[in-house]
C-alpha atoms as an extended CHARMM CRD file, in Angstrom:
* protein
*
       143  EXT
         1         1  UNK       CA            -25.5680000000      -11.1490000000       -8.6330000000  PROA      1               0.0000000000
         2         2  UNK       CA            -26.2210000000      -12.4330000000       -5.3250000000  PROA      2               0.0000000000
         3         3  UNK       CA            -23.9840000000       -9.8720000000       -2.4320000000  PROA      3               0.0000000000
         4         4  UNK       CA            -21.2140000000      -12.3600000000       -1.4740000000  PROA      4               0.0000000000
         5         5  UNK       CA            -20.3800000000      -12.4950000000       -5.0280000000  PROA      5               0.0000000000
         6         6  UNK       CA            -20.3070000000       -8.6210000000       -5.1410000000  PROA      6               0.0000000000
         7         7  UNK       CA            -18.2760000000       -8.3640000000       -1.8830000000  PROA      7               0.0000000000
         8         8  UNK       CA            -15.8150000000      -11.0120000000       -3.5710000000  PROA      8               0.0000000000
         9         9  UNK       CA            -15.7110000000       -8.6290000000       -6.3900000000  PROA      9               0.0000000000
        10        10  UNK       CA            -15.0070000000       -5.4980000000       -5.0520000000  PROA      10              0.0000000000
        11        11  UNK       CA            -11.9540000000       -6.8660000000       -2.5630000000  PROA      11              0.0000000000
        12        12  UNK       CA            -10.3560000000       -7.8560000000       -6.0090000000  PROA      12              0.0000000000
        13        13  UNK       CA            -10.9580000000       -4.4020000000       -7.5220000000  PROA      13              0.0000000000
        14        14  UNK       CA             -9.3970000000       -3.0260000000       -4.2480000000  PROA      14              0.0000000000
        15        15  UNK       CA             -6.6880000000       -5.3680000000       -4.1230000000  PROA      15              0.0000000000
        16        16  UNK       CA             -5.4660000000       -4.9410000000       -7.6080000000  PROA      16              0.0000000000
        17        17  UNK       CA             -6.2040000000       -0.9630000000       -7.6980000000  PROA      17              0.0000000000
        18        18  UNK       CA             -3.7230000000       -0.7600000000       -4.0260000000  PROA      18              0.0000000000
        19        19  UNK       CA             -1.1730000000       -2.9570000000       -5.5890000000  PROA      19              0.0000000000
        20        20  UNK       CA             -0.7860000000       -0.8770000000       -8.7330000000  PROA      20              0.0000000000
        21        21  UNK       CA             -0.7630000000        2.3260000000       -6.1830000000  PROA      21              0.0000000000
        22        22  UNK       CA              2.2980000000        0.3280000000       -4.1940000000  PROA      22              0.0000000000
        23        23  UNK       CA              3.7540000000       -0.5590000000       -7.2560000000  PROA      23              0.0000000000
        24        24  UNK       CA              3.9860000000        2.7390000000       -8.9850000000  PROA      24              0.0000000000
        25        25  UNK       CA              4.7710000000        4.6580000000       -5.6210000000  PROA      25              0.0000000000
        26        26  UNK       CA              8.0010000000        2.1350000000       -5.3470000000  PROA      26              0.0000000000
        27        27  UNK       CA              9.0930000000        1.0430000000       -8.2090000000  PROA      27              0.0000000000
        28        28  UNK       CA              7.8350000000        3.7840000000      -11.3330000000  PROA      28              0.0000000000
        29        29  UNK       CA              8.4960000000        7.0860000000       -8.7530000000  PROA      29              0.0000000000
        30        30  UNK       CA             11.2200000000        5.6200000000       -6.4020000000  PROA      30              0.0000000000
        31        31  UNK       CA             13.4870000000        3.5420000000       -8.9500000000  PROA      31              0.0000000000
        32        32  UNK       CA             12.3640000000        4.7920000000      -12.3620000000  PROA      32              0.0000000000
        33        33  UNK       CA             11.6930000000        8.1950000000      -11.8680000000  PROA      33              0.0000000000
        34        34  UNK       CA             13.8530000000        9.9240000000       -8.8520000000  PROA      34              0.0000000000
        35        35  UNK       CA             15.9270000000        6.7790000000       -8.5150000000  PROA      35              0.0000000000
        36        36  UNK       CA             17.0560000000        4.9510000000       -5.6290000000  PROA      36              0.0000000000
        37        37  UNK       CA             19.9900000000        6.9390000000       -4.8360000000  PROA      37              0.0000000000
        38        38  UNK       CA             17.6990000000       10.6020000000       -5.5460000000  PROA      38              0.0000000000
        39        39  UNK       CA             14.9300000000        8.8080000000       -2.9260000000  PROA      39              0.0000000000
        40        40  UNK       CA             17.7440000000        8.3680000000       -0.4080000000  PROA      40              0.0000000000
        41        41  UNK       CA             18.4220000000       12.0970000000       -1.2920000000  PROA      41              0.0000000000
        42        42  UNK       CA             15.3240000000       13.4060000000       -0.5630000000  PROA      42              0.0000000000
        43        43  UNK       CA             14.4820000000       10.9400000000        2.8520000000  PROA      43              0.0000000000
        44        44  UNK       CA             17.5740000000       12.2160000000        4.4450000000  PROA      44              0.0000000000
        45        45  UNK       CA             16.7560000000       16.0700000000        3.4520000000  PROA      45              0.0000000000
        46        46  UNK       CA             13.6290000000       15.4690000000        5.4580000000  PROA      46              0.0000000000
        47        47  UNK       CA             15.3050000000       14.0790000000        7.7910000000  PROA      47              0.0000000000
        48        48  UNK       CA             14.6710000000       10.4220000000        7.8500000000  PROA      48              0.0000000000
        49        49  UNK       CA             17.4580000000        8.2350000000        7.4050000000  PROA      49              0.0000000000
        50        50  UNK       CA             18.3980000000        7.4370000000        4.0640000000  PROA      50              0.0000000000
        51        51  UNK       CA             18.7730000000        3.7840000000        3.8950000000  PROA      51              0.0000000000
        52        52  UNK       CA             14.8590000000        4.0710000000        4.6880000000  PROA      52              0.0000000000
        53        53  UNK       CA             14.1180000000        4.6600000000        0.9640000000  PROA      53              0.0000000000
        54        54  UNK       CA             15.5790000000        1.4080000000        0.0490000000  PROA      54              0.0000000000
        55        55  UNK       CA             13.6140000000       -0.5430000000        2.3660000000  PROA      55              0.0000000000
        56        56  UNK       CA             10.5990000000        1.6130000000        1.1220000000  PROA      56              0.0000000000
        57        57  UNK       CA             11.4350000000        0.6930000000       -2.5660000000  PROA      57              0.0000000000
        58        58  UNK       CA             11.4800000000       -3.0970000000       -1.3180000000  PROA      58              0.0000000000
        59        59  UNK       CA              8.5330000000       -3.1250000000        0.7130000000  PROA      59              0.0000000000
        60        60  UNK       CA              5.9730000000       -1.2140000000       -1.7850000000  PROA      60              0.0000000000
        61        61  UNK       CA              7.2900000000       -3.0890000000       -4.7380000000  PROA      61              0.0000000000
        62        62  UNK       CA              7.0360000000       -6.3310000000       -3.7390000000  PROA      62              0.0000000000
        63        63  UNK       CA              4.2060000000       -5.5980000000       -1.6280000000  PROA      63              0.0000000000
        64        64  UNK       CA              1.8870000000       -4.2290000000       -4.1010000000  PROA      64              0.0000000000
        65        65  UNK       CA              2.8410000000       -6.9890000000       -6.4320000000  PROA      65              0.0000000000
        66        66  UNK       CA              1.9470000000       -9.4060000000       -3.9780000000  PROA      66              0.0000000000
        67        67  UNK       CA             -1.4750000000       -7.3530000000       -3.7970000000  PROA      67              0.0000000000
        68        68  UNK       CA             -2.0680000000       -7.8870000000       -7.5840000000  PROA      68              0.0000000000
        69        69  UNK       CA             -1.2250000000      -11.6620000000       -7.3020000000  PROA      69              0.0000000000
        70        70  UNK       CA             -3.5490000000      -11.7930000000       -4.2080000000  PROA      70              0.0000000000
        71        71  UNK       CA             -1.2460000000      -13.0760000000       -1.4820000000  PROA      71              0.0000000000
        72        72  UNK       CA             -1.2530000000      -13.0730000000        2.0180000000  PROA      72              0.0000000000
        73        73  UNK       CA             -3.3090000000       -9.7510000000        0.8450000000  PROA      73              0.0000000000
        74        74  UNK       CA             -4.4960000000       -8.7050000000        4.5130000000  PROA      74              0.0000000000
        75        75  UNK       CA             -1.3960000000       -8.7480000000        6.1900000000  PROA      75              0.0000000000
        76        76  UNK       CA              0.8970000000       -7.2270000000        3.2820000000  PROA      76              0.0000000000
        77        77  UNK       CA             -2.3170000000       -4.5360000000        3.3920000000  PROA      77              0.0000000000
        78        78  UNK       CA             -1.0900000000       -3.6810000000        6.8090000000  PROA      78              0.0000000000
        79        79  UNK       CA              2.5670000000       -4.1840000000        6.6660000000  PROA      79              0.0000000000
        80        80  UNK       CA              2.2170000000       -1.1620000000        4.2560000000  PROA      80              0.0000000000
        81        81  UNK       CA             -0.0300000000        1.1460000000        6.1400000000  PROA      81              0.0000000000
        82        82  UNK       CA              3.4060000000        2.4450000000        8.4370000000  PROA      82              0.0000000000
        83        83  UNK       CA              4.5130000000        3.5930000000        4.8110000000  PROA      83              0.0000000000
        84        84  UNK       CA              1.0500000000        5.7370000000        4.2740000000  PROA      84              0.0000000000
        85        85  UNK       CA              1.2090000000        7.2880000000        8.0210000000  PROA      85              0.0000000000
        86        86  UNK       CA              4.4060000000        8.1660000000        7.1750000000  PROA      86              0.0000000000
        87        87  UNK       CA              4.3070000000        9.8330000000        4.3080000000  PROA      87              0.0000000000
        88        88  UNK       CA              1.5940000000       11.9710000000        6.1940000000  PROA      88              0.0000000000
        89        89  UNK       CA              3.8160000000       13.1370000000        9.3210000000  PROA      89              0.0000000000
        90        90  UNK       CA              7.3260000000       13.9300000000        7.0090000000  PROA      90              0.0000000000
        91        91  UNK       CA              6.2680000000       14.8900000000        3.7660000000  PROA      91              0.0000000000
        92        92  UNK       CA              2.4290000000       15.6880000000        3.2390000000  PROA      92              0.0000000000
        93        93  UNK       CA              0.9480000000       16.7220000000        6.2550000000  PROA      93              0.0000000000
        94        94  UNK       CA              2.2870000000       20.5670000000        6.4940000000  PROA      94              0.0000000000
        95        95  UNK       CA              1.2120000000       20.9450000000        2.6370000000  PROA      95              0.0000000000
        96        96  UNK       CA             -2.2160000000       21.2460000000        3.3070000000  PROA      96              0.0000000000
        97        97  UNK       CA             -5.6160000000       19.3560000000        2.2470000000  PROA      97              0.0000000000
        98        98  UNK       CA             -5.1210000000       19.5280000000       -2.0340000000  PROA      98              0.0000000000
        99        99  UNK       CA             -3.1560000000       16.9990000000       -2.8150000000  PROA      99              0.0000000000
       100       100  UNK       CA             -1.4150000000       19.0690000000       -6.2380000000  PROA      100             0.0000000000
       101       101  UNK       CA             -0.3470000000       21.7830000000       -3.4220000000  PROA      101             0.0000000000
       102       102  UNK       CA              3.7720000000       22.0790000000       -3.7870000000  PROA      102             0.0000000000
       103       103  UNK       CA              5.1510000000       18.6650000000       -2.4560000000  PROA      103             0.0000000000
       104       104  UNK       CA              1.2710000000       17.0720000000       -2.2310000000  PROA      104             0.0000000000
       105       105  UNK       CA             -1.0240000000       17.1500000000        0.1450000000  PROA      105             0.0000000000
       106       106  UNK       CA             -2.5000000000       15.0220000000        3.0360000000  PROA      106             0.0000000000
       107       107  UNK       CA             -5.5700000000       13.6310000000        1.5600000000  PROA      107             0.0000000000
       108       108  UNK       CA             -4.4260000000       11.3270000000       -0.7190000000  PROA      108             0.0000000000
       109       109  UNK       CA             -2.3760000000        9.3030000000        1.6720000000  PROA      109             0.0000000000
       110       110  UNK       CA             -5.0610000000        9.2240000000        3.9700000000  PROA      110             0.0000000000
       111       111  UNK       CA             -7.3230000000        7.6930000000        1.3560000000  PROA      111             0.0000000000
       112       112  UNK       CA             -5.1950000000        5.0600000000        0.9380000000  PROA      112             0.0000000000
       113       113  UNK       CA             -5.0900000000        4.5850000000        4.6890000000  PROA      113             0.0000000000
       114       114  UNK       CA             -8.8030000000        3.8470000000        4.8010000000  PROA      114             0.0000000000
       115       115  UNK       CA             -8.4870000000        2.0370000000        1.1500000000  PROA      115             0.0000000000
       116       116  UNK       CA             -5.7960000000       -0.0240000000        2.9940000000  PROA      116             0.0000000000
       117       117  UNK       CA             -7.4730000000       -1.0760000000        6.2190000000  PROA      117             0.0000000000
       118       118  UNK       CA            -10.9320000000       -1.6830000000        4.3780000000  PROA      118             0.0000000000
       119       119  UNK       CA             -8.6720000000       -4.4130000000        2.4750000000  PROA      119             0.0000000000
       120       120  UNK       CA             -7.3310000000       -5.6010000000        5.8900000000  PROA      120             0.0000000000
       121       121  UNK       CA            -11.2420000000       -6.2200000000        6.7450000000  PROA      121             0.0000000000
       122       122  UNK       CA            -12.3600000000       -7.6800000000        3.4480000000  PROA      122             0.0000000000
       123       123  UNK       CA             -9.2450000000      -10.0770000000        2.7840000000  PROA      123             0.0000000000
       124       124  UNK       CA             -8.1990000000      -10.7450000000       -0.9930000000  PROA      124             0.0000000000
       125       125  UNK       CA            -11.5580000000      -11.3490000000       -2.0730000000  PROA      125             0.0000000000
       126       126  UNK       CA            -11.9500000000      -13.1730000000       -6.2600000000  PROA      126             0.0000000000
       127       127  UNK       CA             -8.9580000000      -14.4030000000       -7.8110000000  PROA      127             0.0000000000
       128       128  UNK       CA             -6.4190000000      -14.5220000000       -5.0730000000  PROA      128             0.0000000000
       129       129  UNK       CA             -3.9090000000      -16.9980000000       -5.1700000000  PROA      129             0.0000000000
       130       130  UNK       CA             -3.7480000000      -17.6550000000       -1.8590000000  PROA      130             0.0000000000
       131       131  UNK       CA             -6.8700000000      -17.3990000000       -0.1000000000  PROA      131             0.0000000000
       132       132  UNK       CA             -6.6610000000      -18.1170000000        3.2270000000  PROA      132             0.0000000000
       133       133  UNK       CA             -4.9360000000      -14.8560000000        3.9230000000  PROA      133             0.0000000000
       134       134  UNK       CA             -6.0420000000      -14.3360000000        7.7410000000  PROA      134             0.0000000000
       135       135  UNK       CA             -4.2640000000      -12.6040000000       10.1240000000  PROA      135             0.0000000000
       136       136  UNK       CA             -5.0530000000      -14.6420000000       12.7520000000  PROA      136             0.0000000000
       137       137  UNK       CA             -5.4300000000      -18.9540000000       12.0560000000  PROA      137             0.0000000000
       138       138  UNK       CA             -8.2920000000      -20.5490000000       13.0960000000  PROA      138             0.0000000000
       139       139  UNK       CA            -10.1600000000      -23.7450000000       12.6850000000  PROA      139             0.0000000000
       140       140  UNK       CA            -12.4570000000      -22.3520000000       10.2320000000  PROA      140             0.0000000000
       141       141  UNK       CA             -9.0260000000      -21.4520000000        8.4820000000  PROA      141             0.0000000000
       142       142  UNK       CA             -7.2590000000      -24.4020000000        8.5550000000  PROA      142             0.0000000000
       143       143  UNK       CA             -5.6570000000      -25.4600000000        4.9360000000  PROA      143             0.0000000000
């Protein structure tokens, strides 16, 4: 398998493998498990506001679907990344390096921070449905 093939390859794996991650971090932990209304909960006990879970529920649910599906996957791969840092500087990042430490640990988020931006660089790779999924146009772009 020639290496443009193989690159093409493993931005799908990626793509589909962060998607699930978005998905199950918004919609199976935020709305299935702790609900919205328990996420609000906990977001203002850490004190973020707690309208902030809702938009949280929103933007990792429909984003990592939209990572799945393969569209626009660079710039919903960086929409999300505020979400990651986040979780780092208000809930992880005093826990520790493990990431089963009480309330998780750092590491994990971080992985998905590099995970994330080495998506941003590869683009949606096989499959996508949309594939022009640039951040910036150009002519090479165009259509």
């Amino acid at each position: 398998m020639e290496q443009s093939r193989q690159t093409e390859l493993a931005a799908f794996v990626l793509r589909v493998g962060l998607g699930i991650m978005y998905f199950a971090h918004g919609f199976v932990l935020k709305f299935m498990t702790f609900g919205l209304e328990g996420t609000a909960g906990f977001f203002a006990a850490i004190g973020l506001p707690g309208w902030l879970a809702y938009l949280l529920f929103a933007a990792e649910t429909i984003g990592g679907i939209m990572l799945i599906l393969g569209v626009q996957t660079r710039l919903v791969a960086l929409a999300l990344l505020p979400a990651l840092f986040g979780s780092i500087i208000w809930v992880h990042g005093a826990n520790g390096w493990v990431f089963n430490a009480p309330d998780g640990g750092w590491e994990y988020p971080a992985f998905l921070i590099i995970a994330s931006v080495t998506q941003v660089l590869l683009g949606s790779g096989a499959y996508a449905l949309s594939r022009s999924d640039t951040l910036t146009p150009s002519a090479s772009n165009a259509g």
